[in-house]
Structures are given as structure tokens and as C-alpha cells.
Z-matrix of the N, CA and C atoms (Angstrom, degrees):
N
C 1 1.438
C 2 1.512 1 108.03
N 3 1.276 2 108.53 1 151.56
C 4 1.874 3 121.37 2 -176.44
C 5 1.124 4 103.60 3 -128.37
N 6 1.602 5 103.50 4 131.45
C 7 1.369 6 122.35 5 167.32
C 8 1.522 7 120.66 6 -74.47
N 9 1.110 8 83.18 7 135.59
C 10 2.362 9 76.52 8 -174.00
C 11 1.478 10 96.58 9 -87.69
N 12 1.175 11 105.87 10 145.14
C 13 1.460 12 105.41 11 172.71
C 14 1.475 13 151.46 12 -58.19
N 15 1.647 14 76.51 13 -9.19
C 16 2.051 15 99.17 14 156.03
C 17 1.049 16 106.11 15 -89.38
N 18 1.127 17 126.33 16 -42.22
C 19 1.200 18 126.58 17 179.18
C 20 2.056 19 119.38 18 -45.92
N 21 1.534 20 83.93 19 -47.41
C 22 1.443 21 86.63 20 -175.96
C 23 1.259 22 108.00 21 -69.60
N 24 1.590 23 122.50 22 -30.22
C 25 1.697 24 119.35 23 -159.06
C 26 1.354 25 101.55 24 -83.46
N 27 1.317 26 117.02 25 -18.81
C 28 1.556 27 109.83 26 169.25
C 29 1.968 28 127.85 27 -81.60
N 30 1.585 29 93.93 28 -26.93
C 31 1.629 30 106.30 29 160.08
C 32 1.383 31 101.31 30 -70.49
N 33 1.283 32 146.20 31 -22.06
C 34 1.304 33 130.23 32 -153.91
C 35 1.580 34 89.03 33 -107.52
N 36 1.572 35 112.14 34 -54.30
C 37 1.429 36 91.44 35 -178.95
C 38 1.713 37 120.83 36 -70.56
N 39 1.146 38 131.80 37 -17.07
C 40 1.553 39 134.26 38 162.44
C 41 1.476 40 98.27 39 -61.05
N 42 1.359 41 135.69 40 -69.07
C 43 1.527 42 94.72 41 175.93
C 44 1.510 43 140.56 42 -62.60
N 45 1.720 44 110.58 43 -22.07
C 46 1.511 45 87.70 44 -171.47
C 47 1.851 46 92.06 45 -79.95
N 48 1.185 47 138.69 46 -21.53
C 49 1.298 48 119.75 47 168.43
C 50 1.554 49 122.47 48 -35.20
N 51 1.381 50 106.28 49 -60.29
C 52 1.816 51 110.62 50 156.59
C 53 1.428 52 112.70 51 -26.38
N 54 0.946 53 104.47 52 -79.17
C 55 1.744 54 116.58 53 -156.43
C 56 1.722 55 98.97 54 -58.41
N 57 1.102 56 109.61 55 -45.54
C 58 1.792 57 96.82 56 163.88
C 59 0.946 58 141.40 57 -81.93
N 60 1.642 59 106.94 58 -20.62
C 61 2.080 60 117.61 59 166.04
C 62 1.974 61 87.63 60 -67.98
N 63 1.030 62 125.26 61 -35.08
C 64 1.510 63 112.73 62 -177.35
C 65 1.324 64 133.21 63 -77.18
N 66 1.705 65 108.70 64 -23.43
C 67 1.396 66 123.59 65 -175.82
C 68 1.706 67 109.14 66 -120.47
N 69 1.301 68 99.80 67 34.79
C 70 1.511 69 98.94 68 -168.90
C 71 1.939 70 96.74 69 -112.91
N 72 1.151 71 148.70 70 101.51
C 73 0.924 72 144.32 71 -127.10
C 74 2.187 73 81.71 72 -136.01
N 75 1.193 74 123.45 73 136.73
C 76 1.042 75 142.34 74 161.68
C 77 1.415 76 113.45 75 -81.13
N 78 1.645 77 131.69 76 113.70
C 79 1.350 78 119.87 77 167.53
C 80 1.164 79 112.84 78 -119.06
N 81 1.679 80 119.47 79 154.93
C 82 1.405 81 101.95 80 -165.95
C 83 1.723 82 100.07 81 -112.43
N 84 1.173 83 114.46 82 164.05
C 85 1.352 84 112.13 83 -171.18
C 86 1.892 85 95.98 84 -127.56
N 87 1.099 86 87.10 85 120.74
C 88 2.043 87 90.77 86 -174.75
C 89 1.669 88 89.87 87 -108.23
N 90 1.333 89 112.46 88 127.36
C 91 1.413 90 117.68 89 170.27
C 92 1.754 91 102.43 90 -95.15
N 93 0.770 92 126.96 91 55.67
C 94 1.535 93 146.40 92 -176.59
C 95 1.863 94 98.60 93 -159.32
N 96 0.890 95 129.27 94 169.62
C 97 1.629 96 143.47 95 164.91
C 98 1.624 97 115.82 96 -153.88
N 99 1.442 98 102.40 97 119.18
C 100 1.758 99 120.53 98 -155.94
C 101 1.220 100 90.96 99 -30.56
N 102 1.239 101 138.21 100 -60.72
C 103 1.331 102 144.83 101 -168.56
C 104 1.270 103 107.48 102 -36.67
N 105 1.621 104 118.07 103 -68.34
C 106 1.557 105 109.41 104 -176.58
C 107 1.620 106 112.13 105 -75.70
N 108 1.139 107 116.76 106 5.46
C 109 1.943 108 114.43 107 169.20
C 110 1.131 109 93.63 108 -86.58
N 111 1.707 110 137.18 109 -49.11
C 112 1.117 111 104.25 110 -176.59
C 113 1.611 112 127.90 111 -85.90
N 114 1.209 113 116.62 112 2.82
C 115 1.695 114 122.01 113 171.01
C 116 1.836 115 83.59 114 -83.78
N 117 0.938 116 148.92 115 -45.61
C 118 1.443 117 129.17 116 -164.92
C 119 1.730 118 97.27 117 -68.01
N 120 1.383 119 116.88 118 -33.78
C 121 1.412 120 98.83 119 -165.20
C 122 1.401 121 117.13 120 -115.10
N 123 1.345 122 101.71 121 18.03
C 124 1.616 123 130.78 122 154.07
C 125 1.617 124 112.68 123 -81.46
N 126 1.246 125 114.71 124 -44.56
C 127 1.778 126 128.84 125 -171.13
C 128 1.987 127 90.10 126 -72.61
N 129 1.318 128 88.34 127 -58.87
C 130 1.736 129 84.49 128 170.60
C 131 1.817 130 131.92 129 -65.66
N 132 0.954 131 116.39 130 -5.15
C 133 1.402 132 103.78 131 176.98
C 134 1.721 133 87.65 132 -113.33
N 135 1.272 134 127.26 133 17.00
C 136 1.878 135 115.53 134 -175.70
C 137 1.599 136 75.19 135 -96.97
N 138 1.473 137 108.22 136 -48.56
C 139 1.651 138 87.99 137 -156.51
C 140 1.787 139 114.67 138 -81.92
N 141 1.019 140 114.50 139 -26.74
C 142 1.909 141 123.54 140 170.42
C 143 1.841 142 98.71 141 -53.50
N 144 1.638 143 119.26 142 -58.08
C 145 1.228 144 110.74 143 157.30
C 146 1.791 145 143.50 144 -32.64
N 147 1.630 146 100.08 145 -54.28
C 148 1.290 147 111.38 146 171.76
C 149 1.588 148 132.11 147 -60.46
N 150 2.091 149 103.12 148 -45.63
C 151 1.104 150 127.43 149 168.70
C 152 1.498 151 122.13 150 -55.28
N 153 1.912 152 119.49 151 -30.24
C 154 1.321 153 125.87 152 -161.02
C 155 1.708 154 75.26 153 -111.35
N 156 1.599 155 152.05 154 -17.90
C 157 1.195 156 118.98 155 162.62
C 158 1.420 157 116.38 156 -83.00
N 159 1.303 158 131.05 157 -24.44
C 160 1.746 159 116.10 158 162.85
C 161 1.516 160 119.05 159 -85.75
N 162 1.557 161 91.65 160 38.82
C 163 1.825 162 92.27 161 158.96
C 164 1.793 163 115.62 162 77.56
N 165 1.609 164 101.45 163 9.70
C 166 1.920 165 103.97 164 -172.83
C 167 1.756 166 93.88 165 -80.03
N 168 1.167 167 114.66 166 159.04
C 169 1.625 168 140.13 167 169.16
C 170 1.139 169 110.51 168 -135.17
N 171 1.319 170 94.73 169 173.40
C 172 1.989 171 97.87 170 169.07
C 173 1.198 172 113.43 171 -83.77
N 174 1.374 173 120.84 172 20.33
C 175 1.599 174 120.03 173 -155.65
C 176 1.802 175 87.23 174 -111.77
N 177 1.577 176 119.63 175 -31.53
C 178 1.208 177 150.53 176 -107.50
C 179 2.257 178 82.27 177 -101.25
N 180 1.133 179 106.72 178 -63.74
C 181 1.500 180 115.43 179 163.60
C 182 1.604 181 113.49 180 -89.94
N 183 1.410 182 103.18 181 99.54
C 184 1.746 183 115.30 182 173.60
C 185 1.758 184 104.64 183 -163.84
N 186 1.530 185 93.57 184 -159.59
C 187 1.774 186 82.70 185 -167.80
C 188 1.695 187 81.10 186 -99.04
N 189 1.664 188 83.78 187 172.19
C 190 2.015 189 81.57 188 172.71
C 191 1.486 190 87.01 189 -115.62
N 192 1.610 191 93.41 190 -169.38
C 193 1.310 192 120.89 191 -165.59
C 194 1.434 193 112.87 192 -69.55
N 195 1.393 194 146.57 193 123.39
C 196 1.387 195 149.32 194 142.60
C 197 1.497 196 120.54 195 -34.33
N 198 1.300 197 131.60 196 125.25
C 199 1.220 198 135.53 197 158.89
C 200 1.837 199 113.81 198 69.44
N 201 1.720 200 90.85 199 39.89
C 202 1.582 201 99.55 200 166.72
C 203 2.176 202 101.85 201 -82.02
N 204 1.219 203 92.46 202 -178.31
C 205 1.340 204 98.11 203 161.85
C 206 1.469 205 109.13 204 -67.77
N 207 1.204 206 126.34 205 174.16
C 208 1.312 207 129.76 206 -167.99
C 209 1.472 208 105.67 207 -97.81
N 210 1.610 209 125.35 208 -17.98
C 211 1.469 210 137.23 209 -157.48
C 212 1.699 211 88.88 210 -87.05
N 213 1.675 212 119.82 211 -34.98
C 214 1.064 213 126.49 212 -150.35
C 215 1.422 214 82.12 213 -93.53
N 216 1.169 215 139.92 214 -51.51
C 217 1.383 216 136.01 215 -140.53
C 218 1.782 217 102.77 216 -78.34
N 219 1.615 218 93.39 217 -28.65
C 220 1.640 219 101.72 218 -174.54
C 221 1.941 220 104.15 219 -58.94
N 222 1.911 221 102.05 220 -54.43
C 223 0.630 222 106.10 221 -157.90
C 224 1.634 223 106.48 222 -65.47
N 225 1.215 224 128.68 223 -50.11
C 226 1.809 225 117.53 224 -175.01
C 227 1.409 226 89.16 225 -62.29
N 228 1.152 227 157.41 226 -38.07
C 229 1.590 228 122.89 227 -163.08
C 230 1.169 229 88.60 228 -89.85
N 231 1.239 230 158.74 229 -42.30
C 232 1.575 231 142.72 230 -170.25
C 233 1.668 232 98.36 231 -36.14
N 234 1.505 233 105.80 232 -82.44
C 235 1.525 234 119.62 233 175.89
C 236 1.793 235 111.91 234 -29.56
N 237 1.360 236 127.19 235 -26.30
C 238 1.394 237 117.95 236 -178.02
C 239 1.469 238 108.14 237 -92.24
N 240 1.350 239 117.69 238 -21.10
C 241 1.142 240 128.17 239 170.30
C 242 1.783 241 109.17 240 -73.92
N 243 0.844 242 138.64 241 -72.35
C 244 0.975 243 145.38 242 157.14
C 245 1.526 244 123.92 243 -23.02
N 246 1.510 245 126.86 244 -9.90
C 247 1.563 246 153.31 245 170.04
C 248 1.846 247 76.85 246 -99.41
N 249 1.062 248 126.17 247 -101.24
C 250 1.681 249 136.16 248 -150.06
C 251 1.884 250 103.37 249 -41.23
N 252 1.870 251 94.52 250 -26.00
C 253 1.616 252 85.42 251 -171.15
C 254 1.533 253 102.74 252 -86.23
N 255 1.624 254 115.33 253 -7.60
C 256 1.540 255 108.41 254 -173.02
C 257 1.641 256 122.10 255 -91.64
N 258 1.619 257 107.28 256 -21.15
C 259 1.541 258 107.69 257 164.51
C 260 0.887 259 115.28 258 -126.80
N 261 1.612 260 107.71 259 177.69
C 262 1.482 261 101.06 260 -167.48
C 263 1.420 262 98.54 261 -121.52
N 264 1.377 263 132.58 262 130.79
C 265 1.447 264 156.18 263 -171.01
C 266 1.615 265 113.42 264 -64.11
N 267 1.397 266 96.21 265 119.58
C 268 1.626 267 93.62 266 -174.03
C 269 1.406 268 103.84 267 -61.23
N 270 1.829 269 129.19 268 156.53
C 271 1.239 270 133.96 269 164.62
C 272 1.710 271 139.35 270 -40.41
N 273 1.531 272 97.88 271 -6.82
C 274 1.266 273 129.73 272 173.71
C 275 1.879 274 105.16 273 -68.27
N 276 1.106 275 106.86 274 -53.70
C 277 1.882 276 129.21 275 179.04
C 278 0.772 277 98.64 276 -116.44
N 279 0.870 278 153.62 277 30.80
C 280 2.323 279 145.86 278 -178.68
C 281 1.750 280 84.63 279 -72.10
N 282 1.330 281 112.79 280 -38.01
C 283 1.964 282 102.56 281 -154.69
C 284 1.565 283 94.05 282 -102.02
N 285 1.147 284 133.32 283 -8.65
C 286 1.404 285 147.13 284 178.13
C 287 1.358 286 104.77 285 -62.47
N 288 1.462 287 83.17 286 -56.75
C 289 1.594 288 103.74 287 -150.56
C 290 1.881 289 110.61 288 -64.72
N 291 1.789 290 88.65 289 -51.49
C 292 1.538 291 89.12 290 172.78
C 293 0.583 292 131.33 291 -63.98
N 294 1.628 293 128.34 292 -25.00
C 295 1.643 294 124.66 293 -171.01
C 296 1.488 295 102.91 294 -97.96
N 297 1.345 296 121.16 295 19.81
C 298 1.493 297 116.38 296 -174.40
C 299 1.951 298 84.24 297 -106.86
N 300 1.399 299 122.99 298 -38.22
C 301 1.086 300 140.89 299 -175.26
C 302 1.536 301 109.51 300 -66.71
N 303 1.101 302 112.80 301 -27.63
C 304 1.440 303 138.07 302 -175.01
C 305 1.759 304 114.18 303 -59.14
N 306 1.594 305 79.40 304 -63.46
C 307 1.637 306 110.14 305 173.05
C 308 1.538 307 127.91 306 -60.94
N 309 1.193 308 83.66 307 -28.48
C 310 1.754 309 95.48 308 -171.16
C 311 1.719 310 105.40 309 -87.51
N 312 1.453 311 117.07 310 -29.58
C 313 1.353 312 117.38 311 172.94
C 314 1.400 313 100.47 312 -82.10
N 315 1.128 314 128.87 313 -23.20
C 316 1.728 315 114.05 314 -166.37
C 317 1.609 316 115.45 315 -72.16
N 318 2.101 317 89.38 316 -31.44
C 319 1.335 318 92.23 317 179.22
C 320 1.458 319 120.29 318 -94.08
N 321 1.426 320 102.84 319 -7.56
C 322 1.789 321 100.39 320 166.17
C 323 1.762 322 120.15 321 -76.81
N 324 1.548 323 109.10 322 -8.27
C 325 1.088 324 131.99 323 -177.51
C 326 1.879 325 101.86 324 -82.97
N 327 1.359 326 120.44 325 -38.79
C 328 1.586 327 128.28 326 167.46
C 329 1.611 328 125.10 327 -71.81
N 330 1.762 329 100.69 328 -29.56
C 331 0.828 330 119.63 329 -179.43
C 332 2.053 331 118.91 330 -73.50
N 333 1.007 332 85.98 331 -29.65
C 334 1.862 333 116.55 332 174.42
C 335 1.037 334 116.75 333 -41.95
N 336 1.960 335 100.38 334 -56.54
C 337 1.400 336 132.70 335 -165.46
C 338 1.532 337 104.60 336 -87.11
N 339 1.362 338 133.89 337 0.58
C 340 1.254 339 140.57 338 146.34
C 341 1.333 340 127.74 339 -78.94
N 342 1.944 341 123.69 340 130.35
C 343 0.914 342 113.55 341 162.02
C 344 1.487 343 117.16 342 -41.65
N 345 1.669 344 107.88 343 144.71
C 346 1.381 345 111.49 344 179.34
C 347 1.808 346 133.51 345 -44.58
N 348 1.636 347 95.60 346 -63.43
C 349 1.556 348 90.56 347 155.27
C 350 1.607 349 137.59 348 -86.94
N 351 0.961 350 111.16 349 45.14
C 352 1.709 351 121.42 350 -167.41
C 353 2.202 352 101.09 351 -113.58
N 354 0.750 353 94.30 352 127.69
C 355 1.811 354 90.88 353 -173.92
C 356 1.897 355 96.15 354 -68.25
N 357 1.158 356 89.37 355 142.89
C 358 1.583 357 120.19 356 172.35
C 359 1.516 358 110.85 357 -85.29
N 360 1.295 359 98.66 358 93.69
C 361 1.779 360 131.07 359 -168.36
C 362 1.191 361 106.34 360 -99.91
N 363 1.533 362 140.68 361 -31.65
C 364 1.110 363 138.79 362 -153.15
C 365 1.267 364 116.34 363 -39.42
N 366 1.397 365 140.27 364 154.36
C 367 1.539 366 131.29 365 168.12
C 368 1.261 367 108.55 366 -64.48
N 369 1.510 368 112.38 367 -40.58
C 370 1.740 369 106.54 368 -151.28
C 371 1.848 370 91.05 369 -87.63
N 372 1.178 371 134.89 370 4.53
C 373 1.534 372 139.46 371 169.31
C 374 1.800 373 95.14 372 -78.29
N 375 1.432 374 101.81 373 -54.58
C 376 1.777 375 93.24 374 174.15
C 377 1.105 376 130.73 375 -74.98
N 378 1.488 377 111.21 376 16.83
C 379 1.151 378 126.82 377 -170.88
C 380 1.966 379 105.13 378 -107.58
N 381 1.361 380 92.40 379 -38.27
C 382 1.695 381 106.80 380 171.99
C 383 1.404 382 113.02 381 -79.57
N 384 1.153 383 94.54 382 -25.51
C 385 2.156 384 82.31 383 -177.92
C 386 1.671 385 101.34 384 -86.62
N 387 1.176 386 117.66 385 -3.19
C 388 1.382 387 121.22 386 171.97
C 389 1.594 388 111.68 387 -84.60
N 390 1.470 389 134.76 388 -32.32
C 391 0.993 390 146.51 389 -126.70
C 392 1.830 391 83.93 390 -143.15
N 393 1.243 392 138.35 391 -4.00
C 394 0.994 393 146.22 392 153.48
C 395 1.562 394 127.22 393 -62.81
N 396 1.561 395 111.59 394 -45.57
C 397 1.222 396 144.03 395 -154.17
C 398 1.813 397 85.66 396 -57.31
N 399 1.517 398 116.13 397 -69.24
C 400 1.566 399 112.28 398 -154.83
C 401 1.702 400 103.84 399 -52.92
N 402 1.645 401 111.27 400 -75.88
C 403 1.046 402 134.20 401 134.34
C 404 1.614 403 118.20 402 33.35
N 405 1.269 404 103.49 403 -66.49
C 406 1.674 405 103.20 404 -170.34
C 407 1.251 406 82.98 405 -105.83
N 408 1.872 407 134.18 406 -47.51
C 409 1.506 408 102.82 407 -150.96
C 410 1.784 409 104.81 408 -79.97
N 411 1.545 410 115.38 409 18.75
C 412 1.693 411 113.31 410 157.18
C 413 1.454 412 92.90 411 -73.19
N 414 0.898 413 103.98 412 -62.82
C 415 1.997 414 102.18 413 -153.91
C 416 1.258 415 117.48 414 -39.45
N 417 1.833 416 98.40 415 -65.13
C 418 1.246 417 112.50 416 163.54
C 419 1.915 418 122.07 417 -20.49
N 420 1.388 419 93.55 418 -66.82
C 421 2.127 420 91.65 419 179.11
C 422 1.068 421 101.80 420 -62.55
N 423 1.657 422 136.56 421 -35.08
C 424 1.671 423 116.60 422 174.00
C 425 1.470 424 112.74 423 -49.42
N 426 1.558 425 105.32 424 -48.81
C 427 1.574 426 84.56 425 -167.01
C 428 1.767 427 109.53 426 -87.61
N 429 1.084 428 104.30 427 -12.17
C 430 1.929 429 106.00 428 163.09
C 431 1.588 430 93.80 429 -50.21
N 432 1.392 431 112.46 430 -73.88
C 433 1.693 432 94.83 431 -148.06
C 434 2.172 433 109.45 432 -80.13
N 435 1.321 434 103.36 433 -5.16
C 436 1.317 435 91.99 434 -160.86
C 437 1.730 436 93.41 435 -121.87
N 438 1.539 437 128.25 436 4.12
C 439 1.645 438 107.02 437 166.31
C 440 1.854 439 88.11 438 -149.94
């Protein structure tokens, strides 16, 4: 018996289709290496840990309140400062973090310069709770999606 030559080019191409649907192997290429996912998500649960044992929340980086007394205003940003001064911010927020930390002393620093019970009016305070907004609402989604 003779193969017709369509005949053959279609036996020939049905096998080498085989031989490459069989030897055709998918590899995956992770531009990450398990190793450094899990030091990233080791570095991240030390600091979501550390932050939720000195008392941080998600509540913890936001703007505060306008036109408290000044005794009051010292005192909640002291306490947020005192969260930012106790860990240290993964590289993700490292620049978030400080300049949210930044803000919060500058205005406990205005706040100072107010009699104690007198509300903390200053412009350049309404100037930080404005300038707060980007700032914390990064941090904030770090610690939404990662503690």
C-alpha cells in the first residue's frame, strides 16, 4: 500500500503535533522567589503585630478633630505619635509614615502655643489636616489589606 502525499503530510503533521503537545512543558517564571514573599510577609505580619501591640488601629493614622481644646488636641496626637515613634514602618509607608508623624508633632507643637482650654484654630493646623488626607489614607490601605 502507498501513501499519497496528503496523506502522508497529514500523518506526519498529526505526529509531530503529538510529540510537541507532549514535550511542550510550561515553566513559570516568578519575578519574586518564595523566599523573598515570605521575608516580605514575615517583615509584614512583625510590624501589623508590633503596631496592634502598642495600641495602633486603623483609626490610629487619620486627620483629628478641628477646634478641640488644645489640652485635648495635645493629648490624642501625643498618643499617635507615640504608636509612629514605637515601630518602624515597612518601606512600603516608610515616607507615609513619617510625614504623617511629621504633621502630627508640628501640630502638637501649635497646639502648645495655645492656652490649654482654648480650641486649636490655627490656619497652618488647617492646613495639616488637609495635607494629612494622602498621607494616612496610604497607610491606612497598608494596614487594610496587609494586618
Amino acid at each position: 500500500m502507498r501513501l499519497r502525499p496528503v496523506s502522508l503530510i497529514v500523518t506526519a503533521g498529526a505526529a509531530l503535533s503529538l510529540l510537541v503537545g507532549c514535550s511542550a512543558a510550561e515553566v513559570e517564571v516568578s519575578p519574586v522567589t518564595p523566599a523573598a514573599e515570605e521575608s516580605q510577609a514575615s517583615a509584614s505580619n512583625t510590624f501589623c503585630a508590633d503596631y496592634s501591640d502598642v495600641g495602633g488601629t486603623l483609626a490610629t493614622p487619620s486627620n483629628f478633630q478641628l477646634g478641640l481644646p488644645a489640652e485635648q488636641t495635645i493629648a490624642d496626637l501625643s498618643e499617635r505619635i507615640a504608636v509612629f515613634d514605637a515601630v518602624t514602618a515597612p518601606d512600603e509607608i516608610a515616607t507615609e509614615w513619617q510625614t504623617t508623624r511629621d504633621l502630627y508633632a508640628e501640630s502638637v507643637e501649635i497646639a502648645e502655643q495655645t492656652t490649654a482650654s482654648e480650641p486649636v484654630m490655627d490656619s497652618r493646623v488647617v492646613e495639616i489636616v488637609g495635607e494629612l488626607d494622602e498621607p494616612t489614607g496610604v497607610i491606612r490601605d497598608y494596614l487594610d489589606a496587609e494586618c
